[in-house]
mmCIF file as Biopython writes it, N, C-alpha, C and O atoms, coordinates in Angstrom:
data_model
#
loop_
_atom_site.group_PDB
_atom_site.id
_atom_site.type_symbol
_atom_site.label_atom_id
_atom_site.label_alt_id
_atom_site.label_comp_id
_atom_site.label_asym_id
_atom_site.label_entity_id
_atom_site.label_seq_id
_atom_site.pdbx_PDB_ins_code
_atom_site.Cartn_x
_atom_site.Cartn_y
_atom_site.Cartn_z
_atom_site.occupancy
_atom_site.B_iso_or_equiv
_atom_site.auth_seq_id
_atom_site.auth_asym_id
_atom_site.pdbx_PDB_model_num
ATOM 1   N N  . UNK A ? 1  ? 0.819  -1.205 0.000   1.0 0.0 1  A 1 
ATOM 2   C CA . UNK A ? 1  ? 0.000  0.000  0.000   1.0 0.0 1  A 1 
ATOM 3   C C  . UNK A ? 1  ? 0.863  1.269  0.000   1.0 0.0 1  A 1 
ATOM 4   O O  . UNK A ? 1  ? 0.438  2.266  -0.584  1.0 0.0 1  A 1 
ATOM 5   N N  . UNK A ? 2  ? 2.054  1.288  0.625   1.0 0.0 2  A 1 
ATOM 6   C CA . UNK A ? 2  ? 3.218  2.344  0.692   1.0 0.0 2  A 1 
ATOM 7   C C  . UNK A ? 2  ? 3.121  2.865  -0.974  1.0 0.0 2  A 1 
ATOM 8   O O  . UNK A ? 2  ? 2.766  4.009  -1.257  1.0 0.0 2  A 1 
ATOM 9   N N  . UNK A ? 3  ? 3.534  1.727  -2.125  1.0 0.0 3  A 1 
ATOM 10  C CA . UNK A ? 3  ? 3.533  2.113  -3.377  1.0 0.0 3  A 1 
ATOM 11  C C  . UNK A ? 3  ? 2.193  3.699  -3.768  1.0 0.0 3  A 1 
ATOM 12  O O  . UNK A ? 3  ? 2.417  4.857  -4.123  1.0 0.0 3  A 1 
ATOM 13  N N  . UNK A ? 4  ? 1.148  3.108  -3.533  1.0 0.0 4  A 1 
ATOM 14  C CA . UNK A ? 4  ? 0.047  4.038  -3.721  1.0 0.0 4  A 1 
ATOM 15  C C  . UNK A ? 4  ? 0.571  5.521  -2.905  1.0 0.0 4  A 1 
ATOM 16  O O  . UNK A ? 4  ? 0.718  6.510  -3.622  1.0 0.0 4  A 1 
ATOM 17  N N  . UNK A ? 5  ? 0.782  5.620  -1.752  1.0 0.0 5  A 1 
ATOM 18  C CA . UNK A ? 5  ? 0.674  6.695  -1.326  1.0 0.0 5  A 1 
ATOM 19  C C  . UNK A ? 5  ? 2.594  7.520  -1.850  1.0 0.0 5  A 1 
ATOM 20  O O  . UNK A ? 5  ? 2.794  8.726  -1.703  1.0 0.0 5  A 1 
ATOM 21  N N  . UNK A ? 6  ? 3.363  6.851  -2.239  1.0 0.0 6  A 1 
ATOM 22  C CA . UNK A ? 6  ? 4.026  7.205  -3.048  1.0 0.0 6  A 1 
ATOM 23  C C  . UNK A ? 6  ? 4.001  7.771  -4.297  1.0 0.0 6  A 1 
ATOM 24  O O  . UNK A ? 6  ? 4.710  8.678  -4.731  1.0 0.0 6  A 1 
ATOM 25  N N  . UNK A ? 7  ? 2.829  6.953  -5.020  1.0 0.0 7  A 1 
ATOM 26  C CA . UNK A ? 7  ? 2.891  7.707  -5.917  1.0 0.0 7  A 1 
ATOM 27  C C  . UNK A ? 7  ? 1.736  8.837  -6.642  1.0 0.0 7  A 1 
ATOM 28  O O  . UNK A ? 7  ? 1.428  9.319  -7.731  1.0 0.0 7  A 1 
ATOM 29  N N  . UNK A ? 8  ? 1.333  8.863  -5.080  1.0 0.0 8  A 1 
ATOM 30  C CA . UNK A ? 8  ? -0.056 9.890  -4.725  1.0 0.0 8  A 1 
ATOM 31  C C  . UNK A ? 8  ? 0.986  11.020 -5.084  1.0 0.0 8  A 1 
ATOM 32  O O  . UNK A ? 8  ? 1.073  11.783 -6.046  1.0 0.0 8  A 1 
ATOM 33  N N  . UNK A ? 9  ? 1.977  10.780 -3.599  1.0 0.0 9  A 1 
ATOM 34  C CA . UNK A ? 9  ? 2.957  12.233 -3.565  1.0 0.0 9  A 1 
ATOM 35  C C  . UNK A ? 9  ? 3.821  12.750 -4.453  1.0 0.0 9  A 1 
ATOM 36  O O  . UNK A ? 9  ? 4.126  13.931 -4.617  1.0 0.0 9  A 1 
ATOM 37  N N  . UNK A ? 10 ? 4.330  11.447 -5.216  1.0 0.0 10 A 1 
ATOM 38  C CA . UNK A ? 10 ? 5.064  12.060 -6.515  1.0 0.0 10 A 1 
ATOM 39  C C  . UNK A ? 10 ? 4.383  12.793 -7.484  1.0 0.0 10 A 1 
ATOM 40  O O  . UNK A ? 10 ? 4.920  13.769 -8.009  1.0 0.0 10 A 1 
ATOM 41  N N  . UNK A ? 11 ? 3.211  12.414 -7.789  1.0 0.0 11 A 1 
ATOM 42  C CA . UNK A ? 11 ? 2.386  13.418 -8.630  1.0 0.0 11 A 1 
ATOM 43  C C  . UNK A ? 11 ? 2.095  14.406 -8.361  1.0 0.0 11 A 1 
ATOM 44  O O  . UNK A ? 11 ? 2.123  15.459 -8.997  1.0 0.0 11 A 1 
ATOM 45  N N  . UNK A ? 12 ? 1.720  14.122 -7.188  1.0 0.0 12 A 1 
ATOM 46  C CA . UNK A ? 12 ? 1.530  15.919 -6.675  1.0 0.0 12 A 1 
ATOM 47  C C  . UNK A ? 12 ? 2.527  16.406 -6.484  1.0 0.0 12 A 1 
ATOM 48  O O  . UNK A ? 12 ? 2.264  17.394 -5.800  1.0 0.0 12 A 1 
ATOM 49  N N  . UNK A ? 13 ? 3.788  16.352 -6.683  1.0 0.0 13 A 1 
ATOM 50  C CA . UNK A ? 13 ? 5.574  16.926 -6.444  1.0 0.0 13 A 1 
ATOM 51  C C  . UNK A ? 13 ? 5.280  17.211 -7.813  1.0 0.0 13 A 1 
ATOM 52  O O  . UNK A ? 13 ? 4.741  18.306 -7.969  1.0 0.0 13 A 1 
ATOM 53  N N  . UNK A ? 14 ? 5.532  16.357 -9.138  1.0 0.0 14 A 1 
ATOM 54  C CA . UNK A ? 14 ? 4.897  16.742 -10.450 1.0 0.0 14 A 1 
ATOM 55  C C  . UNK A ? 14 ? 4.069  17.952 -11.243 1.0 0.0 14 A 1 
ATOM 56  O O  . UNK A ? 14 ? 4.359  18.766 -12.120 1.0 0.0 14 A 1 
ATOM 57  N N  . UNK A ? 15 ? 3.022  17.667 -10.556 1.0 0.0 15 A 1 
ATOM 58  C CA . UNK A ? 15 ? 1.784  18.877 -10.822 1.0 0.0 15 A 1 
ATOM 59  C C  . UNK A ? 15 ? 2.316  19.877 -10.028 1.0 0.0 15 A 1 
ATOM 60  O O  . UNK A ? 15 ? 2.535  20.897 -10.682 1.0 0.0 15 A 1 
ATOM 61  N N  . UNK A ? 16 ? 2.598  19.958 -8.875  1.0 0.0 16 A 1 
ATOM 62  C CA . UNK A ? 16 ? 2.952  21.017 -7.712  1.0 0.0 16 A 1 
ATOM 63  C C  . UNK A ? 16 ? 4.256  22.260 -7.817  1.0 0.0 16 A 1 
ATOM 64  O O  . UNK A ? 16 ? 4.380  23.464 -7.593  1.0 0.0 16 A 1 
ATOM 65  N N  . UNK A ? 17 ? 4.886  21.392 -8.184  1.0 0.0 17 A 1 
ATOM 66  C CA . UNK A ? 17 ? 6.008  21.834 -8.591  1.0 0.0 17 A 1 
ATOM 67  C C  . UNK A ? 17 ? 6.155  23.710 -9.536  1.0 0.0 17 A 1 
ATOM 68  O O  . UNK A ? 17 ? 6.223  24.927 -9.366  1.0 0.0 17 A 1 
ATOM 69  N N  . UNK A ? 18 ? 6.128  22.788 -10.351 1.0 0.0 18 A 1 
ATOM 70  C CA . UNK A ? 18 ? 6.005  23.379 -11.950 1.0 0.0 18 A 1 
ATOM 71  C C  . UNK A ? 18 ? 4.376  24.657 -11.609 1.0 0.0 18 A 1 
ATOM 72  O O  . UNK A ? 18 ? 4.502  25.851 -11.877 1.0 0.0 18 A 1 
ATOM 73  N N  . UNK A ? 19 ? 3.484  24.285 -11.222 1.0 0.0 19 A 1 
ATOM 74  C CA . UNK A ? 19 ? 2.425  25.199 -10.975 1.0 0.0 19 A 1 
ATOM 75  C C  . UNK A ? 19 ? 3.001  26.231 -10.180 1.0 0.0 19 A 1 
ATOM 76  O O  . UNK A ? 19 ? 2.917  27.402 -10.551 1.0 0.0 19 A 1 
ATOM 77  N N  . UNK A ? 20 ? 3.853  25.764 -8.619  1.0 0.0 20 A 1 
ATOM 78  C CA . UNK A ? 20 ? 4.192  26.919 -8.248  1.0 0.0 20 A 1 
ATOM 79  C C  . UNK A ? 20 ? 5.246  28.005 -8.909  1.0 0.0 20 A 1 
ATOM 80  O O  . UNK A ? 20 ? 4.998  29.207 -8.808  1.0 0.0 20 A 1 
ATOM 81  N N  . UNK A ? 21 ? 6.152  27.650 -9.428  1.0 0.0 21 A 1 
ATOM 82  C CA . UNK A ? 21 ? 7.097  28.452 -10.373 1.0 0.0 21 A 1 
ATOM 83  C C  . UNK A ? 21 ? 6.548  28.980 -11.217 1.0 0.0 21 A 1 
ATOM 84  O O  . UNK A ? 21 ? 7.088  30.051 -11.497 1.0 0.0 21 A 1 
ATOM 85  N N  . UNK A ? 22 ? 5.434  28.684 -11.975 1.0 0.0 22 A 1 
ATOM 86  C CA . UNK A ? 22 ? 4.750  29.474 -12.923 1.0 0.0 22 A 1 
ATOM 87  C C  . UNK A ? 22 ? 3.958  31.049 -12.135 1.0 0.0 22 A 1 
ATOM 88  O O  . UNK A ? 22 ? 3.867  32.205 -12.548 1.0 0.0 22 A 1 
ATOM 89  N N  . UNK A ? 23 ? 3.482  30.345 -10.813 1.0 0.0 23 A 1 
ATOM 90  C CA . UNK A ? 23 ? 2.372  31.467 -9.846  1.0 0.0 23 A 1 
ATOM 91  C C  . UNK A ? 23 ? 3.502  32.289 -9.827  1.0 0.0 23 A 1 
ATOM 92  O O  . UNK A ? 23 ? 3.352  33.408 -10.317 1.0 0.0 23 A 1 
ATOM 93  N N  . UNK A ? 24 ? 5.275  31.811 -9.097  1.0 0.0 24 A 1 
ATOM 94  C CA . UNK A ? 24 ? 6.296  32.863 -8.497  1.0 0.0 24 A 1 
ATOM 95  C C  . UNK A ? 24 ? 6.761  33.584 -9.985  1.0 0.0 24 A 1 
ATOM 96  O O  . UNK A ? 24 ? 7.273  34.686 -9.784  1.0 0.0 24 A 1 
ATOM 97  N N  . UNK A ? 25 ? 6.718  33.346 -10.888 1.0 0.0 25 A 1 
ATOM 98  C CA . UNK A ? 25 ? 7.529  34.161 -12.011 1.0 0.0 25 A 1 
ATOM 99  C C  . UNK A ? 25 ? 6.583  34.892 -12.050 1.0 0.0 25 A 1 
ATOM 100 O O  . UNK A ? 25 ? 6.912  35.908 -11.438 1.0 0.0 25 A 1 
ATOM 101 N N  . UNK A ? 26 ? 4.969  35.039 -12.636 1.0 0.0 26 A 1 
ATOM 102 C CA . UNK A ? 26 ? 4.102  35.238 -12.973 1.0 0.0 26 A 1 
ATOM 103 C C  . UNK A ? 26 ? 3.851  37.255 -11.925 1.0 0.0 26 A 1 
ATOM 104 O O  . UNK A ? 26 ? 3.691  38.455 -12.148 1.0 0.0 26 A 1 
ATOM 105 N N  . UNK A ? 27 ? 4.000  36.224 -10.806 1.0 0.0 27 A 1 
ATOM 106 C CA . UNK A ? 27 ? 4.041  37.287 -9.093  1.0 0.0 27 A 1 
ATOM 107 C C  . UNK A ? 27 ? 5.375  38.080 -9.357  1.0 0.0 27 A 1 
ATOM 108 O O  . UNK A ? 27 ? 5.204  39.285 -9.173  1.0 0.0 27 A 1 
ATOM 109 N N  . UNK A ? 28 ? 6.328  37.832 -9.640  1.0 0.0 28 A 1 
ATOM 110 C CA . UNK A ? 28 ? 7.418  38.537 -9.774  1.0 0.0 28 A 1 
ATOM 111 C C  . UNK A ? 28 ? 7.377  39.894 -10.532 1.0 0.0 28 A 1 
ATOM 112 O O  . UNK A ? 28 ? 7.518  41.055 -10.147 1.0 0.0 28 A 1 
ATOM 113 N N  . UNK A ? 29 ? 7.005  39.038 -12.392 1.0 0.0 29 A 1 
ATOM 114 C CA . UNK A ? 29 ? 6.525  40.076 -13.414 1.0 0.0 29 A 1 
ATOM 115 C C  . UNK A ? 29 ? 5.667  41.191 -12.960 1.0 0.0 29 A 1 
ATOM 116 O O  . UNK A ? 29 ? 5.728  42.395 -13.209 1.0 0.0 29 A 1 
ATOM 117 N N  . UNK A ? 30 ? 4.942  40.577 -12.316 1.0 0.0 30 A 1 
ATOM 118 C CA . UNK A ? 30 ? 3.227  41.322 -12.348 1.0 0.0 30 A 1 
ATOM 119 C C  . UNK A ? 30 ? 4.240  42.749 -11.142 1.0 0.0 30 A 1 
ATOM 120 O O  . UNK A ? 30 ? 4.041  43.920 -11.463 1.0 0.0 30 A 1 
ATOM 121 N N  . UNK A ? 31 ? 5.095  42.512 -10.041 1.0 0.0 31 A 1 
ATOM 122 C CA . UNK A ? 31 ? 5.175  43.977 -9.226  1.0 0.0 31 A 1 
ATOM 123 C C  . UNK A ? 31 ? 6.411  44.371 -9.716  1.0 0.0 31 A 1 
ATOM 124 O O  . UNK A ? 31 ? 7.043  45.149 -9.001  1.0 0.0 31 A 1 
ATOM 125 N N  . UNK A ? 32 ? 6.928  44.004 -10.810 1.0 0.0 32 A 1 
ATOM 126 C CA . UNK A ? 32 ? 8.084  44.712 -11.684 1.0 0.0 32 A 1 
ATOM 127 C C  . UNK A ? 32 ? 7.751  45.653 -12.827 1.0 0.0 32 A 1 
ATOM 128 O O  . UNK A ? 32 ? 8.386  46.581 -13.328 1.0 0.0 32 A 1 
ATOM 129 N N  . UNK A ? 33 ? 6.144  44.946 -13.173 1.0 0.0 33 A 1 
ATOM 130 C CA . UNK A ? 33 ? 5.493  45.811 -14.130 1.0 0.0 33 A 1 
ATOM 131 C C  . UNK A ? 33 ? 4.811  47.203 -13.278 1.0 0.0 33 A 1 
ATOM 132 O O  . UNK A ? 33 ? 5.037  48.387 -13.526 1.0 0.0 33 A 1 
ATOM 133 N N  . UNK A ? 34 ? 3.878  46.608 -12.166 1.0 0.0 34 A 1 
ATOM 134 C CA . UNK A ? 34 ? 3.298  47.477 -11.739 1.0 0.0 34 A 1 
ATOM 135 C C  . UNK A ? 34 ? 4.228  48.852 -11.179 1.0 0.0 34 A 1 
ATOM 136 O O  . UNK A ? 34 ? 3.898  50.037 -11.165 1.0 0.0 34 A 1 
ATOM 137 N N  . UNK A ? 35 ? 5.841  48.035 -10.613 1.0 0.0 35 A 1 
ATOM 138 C CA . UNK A ? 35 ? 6.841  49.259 -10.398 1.0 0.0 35 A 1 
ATOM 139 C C  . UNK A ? 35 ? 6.768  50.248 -11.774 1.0 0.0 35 A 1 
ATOM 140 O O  . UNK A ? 35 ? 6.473  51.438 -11.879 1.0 0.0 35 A 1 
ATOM 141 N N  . UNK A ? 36 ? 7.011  49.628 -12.392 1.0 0.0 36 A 1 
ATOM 142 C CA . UNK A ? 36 ? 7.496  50.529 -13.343 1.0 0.0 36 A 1 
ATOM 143 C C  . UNK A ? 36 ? 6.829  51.343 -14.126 1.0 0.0 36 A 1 
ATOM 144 O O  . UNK A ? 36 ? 7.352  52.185 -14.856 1.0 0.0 36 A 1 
ATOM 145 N N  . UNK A ? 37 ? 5.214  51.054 -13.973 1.0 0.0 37 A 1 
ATOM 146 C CA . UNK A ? 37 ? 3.871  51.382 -14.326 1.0 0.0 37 A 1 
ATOM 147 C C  . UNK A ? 37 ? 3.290  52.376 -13.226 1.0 0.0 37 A 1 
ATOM 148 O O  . UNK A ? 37 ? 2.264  53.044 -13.359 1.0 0.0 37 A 1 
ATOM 149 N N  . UNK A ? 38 ? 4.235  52.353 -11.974 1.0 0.0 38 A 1 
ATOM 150 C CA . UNK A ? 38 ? 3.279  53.597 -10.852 1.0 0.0 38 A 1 
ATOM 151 C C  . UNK A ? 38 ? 2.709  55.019 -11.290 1.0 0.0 38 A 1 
ATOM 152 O O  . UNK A ? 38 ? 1.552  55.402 -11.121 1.0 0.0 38 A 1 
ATOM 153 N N  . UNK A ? 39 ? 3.463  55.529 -11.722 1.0 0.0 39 A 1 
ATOM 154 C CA . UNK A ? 39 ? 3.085  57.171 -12.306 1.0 0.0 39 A 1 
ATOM 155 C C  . UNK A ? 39 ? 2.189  57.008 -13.646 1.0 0.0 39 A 1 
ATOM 156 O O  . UNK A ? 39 ? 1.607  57.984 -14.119 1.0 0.0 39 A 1 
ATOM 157 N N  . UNK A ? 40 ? 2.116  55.806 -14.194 1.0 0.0 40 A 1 
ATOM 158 C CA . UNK A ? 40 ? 0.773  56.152 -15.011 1.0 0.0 40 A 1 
ATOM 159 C C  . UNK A ? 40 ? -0.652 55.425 -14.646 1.0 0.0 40 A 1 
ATOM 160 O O  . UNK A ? 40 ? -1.669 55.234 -15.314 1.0 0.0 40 A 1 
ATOM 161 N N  . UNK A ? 41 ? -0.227 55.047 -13.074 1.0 0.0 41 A 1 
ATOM 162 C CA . UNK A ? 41 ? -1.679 54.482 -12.379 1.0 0.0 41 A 1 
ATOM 163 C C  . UNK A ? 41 ? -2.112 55.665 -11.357 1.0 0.0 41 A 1 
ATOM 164 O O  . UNK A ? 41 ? -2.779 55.406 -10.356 1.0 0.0 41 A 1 
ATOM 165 N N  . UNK A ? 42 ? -1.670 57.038 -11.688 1.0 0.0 42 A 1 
ATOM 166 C CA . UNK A ? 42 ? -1.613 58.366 -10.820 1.0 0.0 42 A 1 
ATOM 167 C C  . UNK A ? 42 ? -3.203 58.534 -11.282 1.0 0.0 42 A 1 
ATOM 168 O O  . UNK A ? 42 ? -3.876 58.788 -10.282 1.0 0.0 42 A 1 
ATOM 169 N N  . UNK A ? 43 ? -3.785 58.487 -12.155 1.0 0.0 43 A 1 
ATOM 170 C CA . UNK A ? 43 ? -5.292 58.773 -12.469 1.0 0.0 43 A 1 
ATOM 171 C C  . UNK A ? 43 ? -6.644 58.236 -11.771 1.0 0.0 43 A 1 
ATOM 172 O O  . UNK A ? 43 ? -7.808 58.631 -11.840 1.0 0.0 43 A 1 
ATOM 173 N N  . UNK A ? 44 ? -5.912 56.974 -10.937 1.0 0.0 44 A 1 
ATOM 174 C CA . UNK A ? 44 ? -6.904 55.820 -10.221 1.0 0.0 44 A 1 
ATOM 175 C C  . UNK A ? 44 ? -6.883 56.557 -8.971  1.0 0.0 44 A 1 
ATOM 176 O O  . UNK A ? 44 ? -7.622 56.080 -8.109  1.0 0.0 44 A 1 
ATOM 177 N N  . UNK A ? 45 ? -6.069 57.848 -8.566  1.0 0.0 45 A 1 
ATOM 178 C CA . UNK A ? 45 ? -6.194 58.440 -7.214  1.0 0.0 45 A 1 
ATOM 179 C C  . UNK A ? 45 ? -6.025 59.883 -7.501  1.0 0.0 45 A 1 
ATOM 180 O O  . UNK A ? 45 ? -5.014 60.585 -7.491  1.0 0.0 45 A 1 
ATOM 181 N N  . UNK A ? 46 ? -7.401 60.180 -7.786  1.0 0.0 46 A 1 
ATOM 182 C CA . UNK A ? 46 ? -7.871 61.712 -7.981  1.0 0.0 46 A 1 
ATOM 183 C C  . UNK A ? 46 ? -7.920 62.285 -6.623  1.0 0.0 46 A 1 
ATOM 184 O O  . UNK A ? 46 ? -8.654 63.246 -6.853  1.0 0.0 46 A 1 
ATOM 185 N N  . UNK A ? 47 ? -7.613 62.364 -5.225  1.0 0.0 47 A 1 
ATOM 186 C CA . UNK A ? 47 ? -7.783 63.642 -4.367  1.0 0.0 47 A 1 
ATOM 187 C C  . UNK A ? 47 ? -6.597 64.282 -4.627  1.0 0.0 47 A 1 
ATOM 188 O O  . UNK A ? 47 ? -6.475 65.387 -4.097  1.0 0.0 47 A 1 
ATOM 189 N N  . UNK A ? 48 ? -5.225 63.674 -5.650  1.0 0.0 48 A 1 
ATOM 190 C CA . UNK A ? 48 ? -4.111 64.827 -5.257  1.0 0.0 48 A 1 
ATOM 191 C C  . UNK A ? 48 ? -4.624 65.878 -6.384  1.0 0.0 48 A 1 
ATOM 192 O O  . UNK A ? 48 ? -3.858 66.566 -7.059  1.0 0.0 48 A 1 
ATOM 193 N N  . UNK A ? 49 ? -5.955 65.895 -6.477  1.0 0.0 49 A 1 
ATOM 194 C CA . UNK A ? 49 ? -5.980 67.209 -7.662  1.0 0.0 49 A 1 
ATOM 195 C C  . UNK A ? 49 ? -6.883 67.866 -7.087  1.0 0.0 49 A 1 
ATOM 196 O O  . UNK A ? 49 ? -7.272 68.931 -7.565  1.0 0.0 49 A 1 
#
């Protein structure tokens, strides 16, 4: 029965894996863009006018 729950966990190491590196690059891009994108998201906060 060990076999089964082995290779429960290897799949999910498999699937798991690779999904999270996609979420962390993905998360990375996304506040490297938004850095570099701040001063033209200045319109979404109208009281400094």
């Amino acid at each position: 029965m060990w076999y089964l729950y082995l290779t429960i966990g290897l799949a999910a190491l498999c699937i798991g894996i690779p999904l999270f590196l996609i979420y962390w690059t993905d998360k990375r891009s996304k506040r490297s863009f938004e850095k570099k994108n701040k001063k033209s998201d200045d319109m979404a906060d109208l009281d400094h006018y």
